[in-house]
N, C-alpha and C positions, 0 to 999 in steps of 0.2 A: 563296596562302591557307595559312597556318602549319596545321599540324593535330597534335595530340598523339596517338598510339599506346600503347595496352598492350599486352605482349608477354609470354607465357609466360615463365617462368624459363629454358626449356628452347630458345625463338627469341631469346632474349635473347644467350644466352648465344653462341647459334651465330652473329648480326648483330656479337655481338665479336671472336669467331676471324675470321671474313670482314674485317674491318677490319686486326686483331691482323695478318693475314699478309701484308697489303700488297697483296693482291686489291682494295680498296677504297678509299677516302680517308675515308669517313664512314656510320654509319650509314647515311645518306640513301640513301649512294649505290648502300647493299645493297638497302635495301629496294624503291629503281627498278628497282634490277635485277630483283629479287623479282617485282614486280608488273610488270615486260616481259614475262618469261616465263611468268607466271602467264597473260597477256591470250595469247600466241602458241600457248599451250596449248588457251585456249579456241578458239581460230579452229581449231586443227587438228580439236580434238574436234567444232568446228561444221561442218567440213567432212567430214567424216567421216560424219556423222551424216544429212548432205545426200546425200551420194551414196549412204550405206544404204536413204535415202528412194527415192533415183531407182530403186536396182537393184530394190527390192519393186516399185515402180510400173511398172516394166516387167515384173516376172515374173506380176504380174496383168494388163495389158493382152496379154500373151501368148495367153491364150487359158486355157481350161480343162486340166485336169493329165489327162495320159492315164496309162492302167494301162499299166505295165509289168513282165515277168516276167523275174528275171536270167538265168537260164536261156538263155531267149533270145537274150538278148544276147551272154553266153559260147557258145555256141553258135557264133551268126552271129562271132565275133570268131576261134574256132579254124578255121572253114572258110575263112575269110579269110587265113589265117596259113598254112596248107594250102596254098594256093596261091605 
């Protein structure tokens, strides 16, 4: 299915250096390329964005958030070192 493009002056210009350097054979061939990595992009971001999902979803199934005091903790971390 043929499809025509319009292009900024400024992707224009850049789909012909891409060609121009021998990186490419044709336009076409930038713009597959273009939109490969456009799509491998999204799948990263979609992946990404899933496992942000999973890691919240388990920081609420965890249970409720307890108080803690750093003090405490430094505390407990020097007498440990102590030894």
């Amino acid at each position: 299915m043929p499809m025509n493009v319009n292009l900024t002056p400024y992707l224009e210009k850049m789909v012909r250096e891409k060609v121009n350097s021998g990186l490419y054979t044709s336009a076409s061939e930038v713009i597959r390329e273009a939109l490969r990595l456009m799509d491998e992009q999204d799948s990263i971001r979609k992946a990404r964005t899933d496992l942000l999902r999973q890691e919240i979803q388990s920081g609420i199934e965890s249970g409720a958030a307890t108080v803690w005091n750093p003090d405490v903790i430094k505390n407990a971390g020097r007498k440990r070192s102590k030894k």
